[in-house]
N, C-alpha and C positions, 0 to 999 in steps of 0.2 A: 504493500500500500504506500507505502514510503518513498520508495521508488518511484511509482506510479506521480506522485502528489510532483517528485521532485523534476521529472518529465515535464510535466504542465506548465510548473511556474518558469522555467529555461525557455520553454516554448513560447509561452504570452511577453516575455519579456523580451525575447527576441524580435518583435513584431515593433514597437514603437522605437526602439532603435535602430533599428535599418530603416523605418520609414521616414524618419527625421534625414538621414541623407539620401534618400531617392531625389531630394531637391538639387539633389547638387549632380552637376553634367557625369555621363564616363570618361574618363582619361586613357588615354591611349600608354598604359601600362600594365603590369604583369605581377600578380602575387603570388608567393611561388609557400608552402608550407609543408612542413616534414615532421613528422610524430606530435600535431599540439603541437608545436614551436618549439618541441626542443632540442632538435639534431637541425644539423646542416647538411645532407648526405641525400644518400636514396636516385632513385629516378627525377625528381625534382631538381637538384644539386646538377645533375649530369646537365638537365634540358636548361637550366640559367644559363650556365656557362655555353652552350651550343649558341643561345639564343644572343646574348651578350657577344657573342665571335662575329653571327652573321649582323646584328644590327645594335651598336654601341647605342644608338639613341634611345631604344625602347628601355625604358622606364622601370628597372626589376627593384621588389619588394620582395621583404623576408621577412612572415611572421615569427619570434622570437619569444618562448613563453620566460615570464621575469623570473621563474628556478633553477633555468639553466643556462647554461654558458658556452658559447661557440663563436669562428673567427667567419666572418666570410668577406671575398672580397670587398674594395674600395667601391667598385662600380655597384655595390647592392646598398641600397637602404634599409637599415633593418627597422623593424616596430614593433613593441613588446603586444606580449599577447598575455590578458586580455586587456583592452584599453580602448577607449572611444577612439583612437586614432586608429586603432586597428579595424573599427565597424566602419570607420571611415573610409580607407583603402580599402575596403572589402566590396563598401558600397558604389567605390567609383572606379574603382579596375576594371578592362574590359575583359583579362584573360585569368581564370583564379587555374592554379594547378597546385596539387596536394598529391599525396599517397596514403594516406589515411580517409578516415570517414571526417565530414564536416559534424560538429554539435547542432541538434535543431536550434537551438536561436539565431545562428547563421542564416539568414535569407538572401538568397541570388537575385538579382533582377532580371527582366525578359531580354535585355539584349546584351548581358554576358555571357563568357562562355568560359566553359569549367570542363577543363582536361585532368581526371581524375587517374593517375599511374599504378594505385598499388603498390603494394610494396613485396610481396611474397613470389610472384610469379608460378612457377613450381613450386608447388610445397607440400607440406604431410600432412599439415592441421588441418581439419574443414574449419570453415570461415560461414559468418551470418548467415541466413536461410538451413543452411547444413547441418548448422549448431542450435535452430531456432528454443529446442528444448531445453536446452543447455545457458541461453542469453537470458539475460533480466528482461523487465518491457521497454526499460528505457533503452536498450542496447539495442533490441530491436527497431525502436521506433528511429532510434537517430541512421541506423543504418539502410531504414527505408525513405527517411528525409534526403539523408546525402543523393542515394540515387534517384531518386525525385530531381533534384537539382544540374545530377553531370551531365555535360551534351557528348564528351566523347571519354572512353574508355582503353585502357594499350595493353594489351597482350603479347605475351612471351610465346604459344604453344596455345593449338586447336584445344588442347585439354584445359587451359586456364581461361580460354572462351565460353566455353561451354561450361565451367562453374559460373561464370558472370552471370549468362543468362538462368541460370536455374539458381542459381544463389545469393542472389544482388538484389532480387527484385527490382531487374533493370531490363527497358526493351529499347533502350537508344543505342548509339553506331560505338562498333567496337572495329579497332583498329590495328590490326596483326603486323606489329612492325619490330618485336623485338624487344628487349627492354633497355633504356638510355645507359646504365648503372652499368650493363654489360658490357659496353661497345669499347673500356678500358680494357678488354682483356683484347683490342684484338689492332691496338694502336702499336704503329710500326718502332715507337720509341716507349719504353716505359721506366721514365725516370721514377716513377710513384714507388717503386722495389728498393731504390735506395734511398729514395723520400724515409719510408719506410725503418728501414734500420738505423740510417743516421739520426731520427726521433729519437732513438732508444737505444744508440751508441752501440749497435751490434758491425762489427766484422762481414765483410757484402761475402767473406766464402763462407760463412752458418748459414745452416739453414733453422728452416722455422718451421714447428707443427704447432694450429691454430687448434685451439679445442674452443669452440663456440656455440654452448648450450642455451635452451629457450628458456624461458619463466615457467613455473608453475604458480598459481593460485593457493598450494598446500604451505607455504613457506618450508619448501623438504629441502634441503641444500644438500643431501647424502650423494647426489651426482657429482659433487667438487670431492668427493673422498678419491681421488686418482692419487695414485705413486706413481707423477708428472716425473720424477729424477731415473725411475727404473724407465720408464717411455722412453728417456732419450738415451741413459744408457743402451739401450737394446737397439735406435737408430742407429745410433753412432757405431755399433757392432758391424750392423746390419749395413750401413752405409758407406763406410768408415773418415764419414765426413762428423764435424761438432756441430749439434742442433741445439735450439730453445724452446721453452716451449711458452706461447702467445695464451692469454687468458681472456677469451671477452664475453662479458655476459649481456643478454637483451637489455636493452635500454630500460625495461620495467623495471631491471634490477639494477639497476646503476647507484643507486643509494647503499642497496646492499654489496658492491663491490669494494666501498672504502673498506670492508672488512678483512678484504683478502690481505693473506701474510707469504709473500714468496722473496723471490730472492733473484741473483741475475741471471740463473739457467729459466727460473719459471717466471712470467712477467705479466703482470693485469696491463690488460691494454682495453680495458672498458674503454674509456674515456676518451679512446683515438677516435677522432670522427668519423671517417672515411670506412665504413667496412669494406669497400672493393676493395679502395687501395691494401689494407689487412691481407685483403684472400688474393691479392694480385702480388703481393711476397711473400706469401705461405707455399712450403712443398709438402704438405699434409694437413689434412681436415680431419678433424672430429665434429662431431657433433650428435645431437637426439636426435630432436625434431624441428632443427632451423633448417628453413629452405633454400641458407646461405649454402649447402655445400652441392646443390645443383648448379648454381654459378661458380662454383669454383671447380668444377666438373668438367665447364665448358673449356678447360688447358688439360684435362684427361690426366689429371694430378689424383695422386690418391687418397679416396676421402673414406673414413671409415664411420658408423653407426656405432652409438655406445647408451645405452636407453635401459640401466638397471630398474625403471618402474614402469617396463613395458606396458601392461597388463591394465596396472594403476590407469597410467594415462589413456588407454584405450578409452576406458568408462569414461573416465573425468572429461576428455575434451573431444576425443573422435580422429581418426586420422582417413584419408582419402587410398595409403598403400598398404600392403602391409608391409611392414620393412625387413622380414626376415625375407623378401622376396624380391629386390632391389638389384642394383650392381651392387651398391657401398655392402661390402662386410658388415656381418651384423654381432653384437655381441651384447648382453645382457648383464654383464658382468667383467671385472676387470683383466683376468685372466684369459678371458674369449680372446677379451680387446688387444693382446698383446700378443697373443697364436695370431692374429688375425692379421697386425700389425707384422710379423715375422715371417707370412706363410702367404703374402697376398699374389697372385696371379697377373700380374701388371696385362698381359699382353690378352688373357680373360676379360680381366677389368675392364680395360677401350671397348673391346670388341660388346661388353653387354650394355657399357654405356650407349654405344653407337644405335643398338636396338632398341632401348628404351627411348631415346631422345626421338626415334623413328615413332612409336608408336605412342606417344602424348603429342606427337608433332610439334615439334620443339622448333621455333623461329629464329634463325642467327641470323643478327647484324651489325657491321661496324658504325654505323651510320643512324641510330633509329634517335639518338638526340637532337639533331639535326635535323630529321624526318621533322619532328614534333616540331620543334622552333622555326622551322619554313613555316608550318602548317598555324602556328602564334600570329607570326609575321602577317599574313596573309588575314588573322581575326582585325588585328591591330588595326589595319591601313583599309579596312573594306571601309566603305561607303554604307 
């Protein structure tokens, strides 16, 4: 009921302030937002910067929520979120792009237009309508507000099309171009790799294994119980190169990351913005159920499955594969994880990649930020 009450009053409250600046003209700019304003990253991040390259003049905005903290370029405006200057920008931008869901007290006007990215692309967890049972009313409701509002949608792979239309409760134009966030992996120079280490004072011949697990709801943190020092002993065997190992947990947990206690072979790297960049200098992937290591897939680098509350999560949230049936190695436990790690089939591994990526129809492109920011450009300047 509570929920329900707290729903309504967001709701009505949102109507008198957005119509307060429907007086004021659209401007020929761009609001770009990523998690609630609190990352600078994602498919949004890729498409400013695209957009910014092909046309200096237009206009970009960063909503910035005031609890967190992030650098973005000179050329971006930032505006804290939430704040009358933000319903402001919101109400006279002509282009809004997000990868998340907007909050119903956000109201669009009839001649903006809202390029909504996503952020998951491939992923394990089902997402709204999938989870309807599972979502509050108010999670619902903002997640049928938002698509109520977008005119265009970006897909990665016929298979995250086809969630949109049955899961979004969305019947507007979706657009198979690839996902922006990706097209790093596929640029002729990648300084980001030693961007990357020189952050965090690493040596450019270590390598790096990324273990980048999701949130749970339970506050269970027994997934961080890894002997991270025997991992890389066993790399370093196995490779006979010196590895580290990369710590990042979802942005939900970011508060609970100031907790981590590691040292310079193991390193929290929450806080680094950029998760491509992250998975574009990593030579090994872990993870549960982040959909981060389908992108990092796409260099056919070896990513492995480590998901000791399989079973758990099944009920609690729902997943779309099952993952003991994947390419990624699957292990339920930390000793799996290290046979798994010790014993993996590299020239298997591509080969079942290459079949999966076939049959979700999986879209590569170097280019699809660009795509999107032509396609801005062109909202911008109509008549």
């Amino acid at each position: 009921m509570k929920d329900r009450i707290k729903h309504y009053i967001k709701n009505i409250v949102g109507f008198p302030l957005f119509a307060l600046y429907r007086l004021y003209p659209i401007e020929k700019k761009v609001i770009f937002s990523n998690f609630s304003g609190k990352k600078y990253g994602d498919n949004p991040k890729y498409i400013s910067m695209a957009l910014h390259e092909l046309d200096p003049h237009i206009q970009i905005i960063w909503l910035k929520h005031k609890g967190y903290q992030f650098e973005t370029p000179d050329y971006v405006k930032v505006i804290e979120w939430p704040s009358l200057k933000m319903v402001k920008e919101l109400s006279t931008a002509k282009v809004w792009v997000d990868s998340h869901t907007k909050p119903v007290w956000i109201k669009k006007r009839k001649n903006q237009y809202y390029i909504n990215t996503w952020h998951g692309g491939l992923g394990f967890k089902k997402v709204e309508g999938d989870v309807r049972d599972k979502l509050l009313f108010s999670q619902v409701k903002q997640s049928q507000h938002n698509s109520s509002m977008i005119d265009l949608l970006i897909s990665n792979a016929k298979w995250l099309t086809d969630i949109y239309k049955r899961a979004f409760w969305y019947q507007g134009e979706i657009l198979e171009c690839g996902y922006p966030k990706n097209d790093i992996f596929y640029k002729e120079h990648h300084y980001e790799q030693k961007k990357v280490k020189d952050t965090f004072s690493i040596d450019e011949n270590v390598s790096i294994a990324l273990y980048a697990p999701t949130f749970r709801n339970n506050n269970d943190y027994h997934f961080l119980d890894i002997d991270f020092h025997k991992i890389i002993d066993i790399l370093r065997k196995k490779t006979n190169k010196e590895w580290i190992v990369f710590i990042k947990l979802h942005p939900l947990m970011m508060d609970y990351s100031k907790n981590l206690k590691y040292d310079k072979q193991v390193v929290n790297v929450t806080y680094y913005d950029d998760m491509q960049e992250l998975t574009l200098a990593s030579d090994l992937y872990i993870t549960d159920y982040s959909s981060g290591i389908f992108d990092f897939a796409l260099e056919y680098k070896p990513g492995f499955l480590y998901a000791p509350d399989y079973h758990q999560y099944i009920e609690q949230r729902g997943l779309y594969f099952d993952l003991r049936k994947l390419p990624f190695p699957f292990a339920d436990n930390e000793h799996d994880l290290i046979n798994n790690i010790l014993n993996i089939d590299m020239e298997k591994y591509k080969k079942d990649l290459e079949s999966f990526f076939k049959e979700v129809g999986l879209i590569v492109s170097s280019h699809s930020s660009m795509d999107i920011a032509e396609l801005i450009r062109e909202k911008i300047y109509e008549v």
